[in-house]
C-alpha positions as CSV (number, residue, x, y, z in Angstrom):
1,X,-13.2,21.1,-23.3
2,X,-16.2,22.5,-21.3
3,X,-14.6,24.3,-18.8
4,X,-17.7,25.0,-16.9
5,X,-17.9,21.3,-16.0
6,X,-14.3,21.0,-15.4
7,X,-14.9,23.6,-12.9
8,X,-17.8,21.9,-11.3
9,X,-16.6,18.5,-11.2
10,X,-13.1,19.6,-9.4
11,X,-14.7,20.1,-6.2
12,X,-16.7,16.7,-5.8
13,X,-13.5,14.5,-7.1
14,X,-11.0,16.6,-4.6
15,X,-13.7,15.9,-1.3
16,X,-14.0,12.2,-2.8
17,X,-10.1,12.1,-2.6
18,X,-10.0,13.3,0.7
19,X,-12.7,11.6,2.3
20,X,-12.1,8.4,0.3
21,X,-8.8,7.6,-1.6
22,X,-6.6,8.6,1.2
23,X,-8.2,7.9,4.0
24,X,-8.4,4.3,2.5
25,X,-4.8,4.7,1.2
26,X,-3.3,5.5,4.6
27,X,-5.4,2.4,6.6
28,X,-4.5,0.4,4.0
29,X,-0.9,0.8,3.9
30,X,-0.5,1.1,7.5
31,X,-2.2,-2.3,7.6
32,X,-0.2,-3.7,4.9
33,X,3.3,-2.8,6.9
34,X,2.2,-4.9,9.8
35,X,1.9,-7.9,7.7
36,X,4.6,-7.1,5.6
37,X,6.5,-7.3,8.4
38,X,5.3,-10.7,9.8
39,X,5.6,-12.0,6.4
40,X,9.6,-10.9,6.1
41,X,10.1,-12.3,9.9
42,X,8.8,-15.7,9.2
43,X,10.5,-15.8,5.9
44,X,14.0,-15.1,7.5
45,X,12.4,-17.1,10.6
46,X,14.2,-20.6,9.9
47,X,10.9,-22.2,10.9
48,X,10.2,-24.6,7.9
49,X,6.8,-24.6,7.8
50,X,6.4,-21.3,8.7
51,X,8.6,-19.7,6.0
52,X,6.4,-22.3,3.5
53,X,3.5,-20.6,4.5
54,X,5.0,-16.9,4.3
55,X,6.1,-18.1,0.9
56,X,2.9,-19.4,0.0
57,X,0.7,-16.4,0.9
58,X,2.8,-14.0,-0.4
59,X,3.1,-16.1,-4.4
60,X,-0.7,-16.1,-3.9
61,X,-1.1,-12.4,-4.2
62,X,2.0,-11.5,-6.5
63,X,0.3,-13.7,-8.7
64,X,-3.1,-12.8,-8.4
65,X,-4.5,-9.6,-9.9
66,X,-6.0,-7.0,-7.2
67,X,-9.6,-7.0,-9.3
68,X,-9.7,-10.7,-8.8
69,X,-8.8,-10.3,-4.7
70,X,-11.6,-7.3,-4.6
71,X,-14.1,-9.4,-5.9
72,X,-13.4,-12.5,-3.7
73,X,-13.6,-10.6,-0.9
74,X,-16.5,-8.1,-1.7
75,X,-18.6,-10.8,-3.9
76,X,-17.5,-13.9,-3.1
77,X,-17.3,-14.2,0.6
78,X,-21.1,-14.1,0.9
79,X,-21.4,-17.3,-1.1
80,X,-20.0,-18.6,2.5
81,X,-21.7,-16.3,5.3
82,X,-19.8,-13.4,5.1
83,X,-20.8,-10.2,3.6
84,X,-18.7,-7.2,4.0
85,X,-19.4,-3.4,3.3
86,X,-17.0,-1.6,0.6
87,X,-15.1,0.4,3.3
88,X,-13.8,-2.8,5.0
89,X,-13.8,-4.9,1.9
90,X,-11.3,-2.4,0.4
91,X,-9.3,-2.1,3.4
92,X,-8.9,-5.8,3.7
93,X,-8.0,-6.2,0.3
94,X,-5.3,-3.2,-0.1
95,X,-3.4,-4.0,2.7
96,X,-3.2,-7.8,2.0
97,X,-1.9,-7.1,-1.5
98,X,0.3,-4.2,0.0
99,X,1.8,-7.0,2.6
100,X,2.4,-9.6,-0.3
101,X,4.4,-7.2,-2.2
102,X,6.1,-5.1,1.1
103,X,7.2,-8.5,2.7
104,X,9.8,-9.0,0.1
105,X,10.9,-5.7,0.1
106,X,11.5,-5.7,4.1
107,X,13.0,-9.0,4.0
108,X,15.5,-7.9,1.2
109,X,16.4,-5.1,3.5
110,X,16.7,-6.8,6.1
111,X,19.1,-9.3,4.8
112,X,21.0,-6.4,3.4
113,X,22.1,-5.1,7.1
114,X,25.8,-6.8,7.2
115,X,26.4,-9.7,9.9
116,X,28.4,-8.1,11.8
117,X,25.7,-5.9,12.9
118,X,24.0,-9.2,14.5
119,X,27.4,-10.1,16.0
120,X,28.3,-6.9,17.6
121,X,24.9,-6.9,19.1
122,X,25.3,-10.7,20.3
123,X,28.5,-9.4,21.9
124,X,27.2,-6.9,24.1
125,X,24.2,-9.2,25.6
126,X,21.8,-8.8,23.3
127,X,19.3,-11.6,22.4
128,X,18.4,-12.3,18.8
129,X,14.5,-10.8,19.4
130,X,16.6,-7.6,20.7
131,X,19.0,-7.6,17.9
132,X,16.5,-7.3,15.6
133,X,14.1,-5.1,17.0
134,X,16.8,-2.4,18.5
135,X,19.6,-3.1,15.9
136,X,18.3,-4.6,12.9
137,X,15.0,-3.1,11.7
138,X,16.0,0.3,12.2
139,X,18.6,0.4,9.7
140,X,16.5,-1.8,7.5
141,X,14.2,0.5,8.0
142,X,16.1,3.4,6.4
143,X,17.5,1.2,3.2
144,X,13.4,0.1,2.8
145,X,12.1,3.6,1.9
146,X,12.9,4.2,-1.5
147,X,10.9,1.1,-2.2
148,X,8.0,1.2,0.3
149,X,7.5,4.9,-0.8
150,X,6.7,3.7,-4.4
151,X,4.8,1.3,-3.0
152,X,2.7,3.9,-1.3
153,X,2.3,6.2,-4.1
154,X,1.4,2.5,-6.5
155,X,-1.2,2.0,-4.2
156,X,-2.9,5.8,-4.1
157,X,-3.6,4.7,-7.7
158,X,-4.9,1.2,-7.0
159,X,-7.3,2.5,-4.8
160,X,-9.5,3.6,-8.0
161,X,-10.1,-0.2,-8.6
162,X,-12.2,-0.3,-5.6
163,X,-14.9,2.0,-7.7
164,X,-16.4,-1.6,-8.8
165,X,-17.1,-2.5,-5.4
166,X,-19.5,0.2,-5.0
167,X,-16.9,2.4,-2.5
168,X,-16.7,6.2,-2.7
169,X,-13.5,7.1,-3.6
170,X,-12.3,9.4,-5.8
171,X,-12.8,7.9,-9.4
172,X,-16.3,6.6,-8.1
173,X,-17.0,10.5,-7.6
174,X,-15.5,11.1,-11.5
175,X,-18.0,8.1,-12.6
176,X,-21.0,9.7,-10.8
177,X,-20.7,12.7,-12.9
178,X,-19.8,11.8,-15.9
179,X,-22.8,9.0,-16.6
180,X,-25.2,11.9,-16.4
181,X,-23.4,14.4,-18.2
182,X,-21.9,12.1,-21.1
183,X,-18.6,13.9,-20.6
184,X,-16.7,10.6,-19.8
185,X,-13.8,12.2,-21.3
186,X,-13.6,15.4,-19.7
187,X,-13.8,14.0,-16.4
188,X,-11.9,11.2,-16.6
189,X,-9.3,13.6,-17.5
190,X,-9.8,15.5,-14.2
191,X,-9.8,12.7,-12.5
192,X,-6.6,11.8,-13.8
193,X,-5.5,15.1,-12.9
194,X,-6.1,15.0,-9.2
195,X,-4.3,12.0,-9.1
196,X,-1.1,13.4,-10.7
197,X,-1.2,15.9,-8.4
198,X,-1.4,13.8,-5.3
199,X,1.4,11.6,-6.5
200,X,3.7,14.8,-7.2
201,X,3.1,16.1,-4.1
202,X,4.1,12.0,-2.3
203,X,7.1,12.0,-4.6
204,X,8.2,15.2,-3.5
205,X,7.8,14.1,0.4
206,X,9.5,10.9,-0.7
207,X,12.3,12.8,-2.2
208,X,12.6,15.3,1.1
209,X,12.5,11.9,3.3
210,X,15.1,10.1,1.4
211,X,17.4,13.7,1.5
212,X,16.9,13.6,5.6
213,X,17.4,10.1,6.1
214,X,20.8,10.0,3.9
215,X,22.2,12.7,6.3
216,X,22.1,9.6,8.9
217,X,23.5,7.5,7.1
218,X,26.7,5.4,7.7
């Protein structure tokens, strides 16, 4: 192992994690909640049509692999007019695949809050729109983070596939270095490094989350 350029390289791939991989992580996922959560509503919606084309969207990107959606979006929407820089590119296509995948997960949550909790809402004057928002979501909420934080930490990884679309994240910073050098396997490995630690340090905020939220619950 050359320790020197272990040394050297640590800096660059930690600033291209923090300027990069979680910046893009955090937009992304934020992003992918809000349409997770339009996905679950229309799914439990009763609408026919729009359920079908919850359904629809979300089978499209469970069954699509992310390096196929990155390359639609970043090299295949000029073929029509649009051209898109790697920053939004990769935003666009994190949080759609994040939505696809958190849609289910909200809706499962959501269907898991008993009836009554609708009823007992009903009962006191509240409308279904108010049910859900006030009564609903927040306990779905609470049952959804187990799931959603995986999610989160999933996607921290994922982000490294956005490399071959030219954006600066933190494994485009390892692949910088190591063409020069020849050290593929030196860097790689620091690369894969950073990103253990990042996900140790999530799964222990996950863990702390869960341990707070249980203190709440019923």
């Amino acid at each position: 192992m050359n320790w020197q350029l272990i040394l050297e390289s640590l800096g660059p791939i930690a600033i291209g994690a923090v300027t990069g991989t979680i910046p893009l992580t955090l937009a992304s996922f934020a992003l992918g909640l809000v349409i997770a959560v339009a996905l679950a509503l229309a799914r439990i919606s009763g609408i026919r049509w729009l359920s079908g084309l919850a359904r629809a969207y979300i089978s499209a990107i469970r069954g699509t692999p992310l390096l196929v959606q990155l390359f639609v979006i970043f090299y295949g929407m000029p073929q029509i007019g649009i051209t898109l820089d790697p920053w939004p590119s990769a935003i666009i296509a994190l949080s759609m695949n994040v939505g696809g995948y958190a849609a289910e997960i909200i809706r499962a949550s959501i269907l898991s809050i008993p009836r009554g909790q609708w009823e007992a809402a009903s009962m006191i004057g509240m409308s279904r729109g108010q049910s859900l928002w006030r009564i609903v979501l927040p306990q779905a909420a609470r049952v959804s983070v187990p799931p959603l934080s995986n999610t989160f930490i999933s996607l921290v990884k994922d982000t490294s596939l956005c490399s071959v679309i030219l954006f600066t994240e933190l494994f485009r910073v390892a692949q910088r270095i190591a063409a020069p050098s020849g050290e593929f396997l030196t860097i790689y490995i620091v690369a894969a490094a950073v990103y253990w630690v990042i996900c140790l340090v999530l799964a222990a905020g996950q863990d702390r989350l869960e341990k707070k939220l249980d203190r709440y619950a019923v």
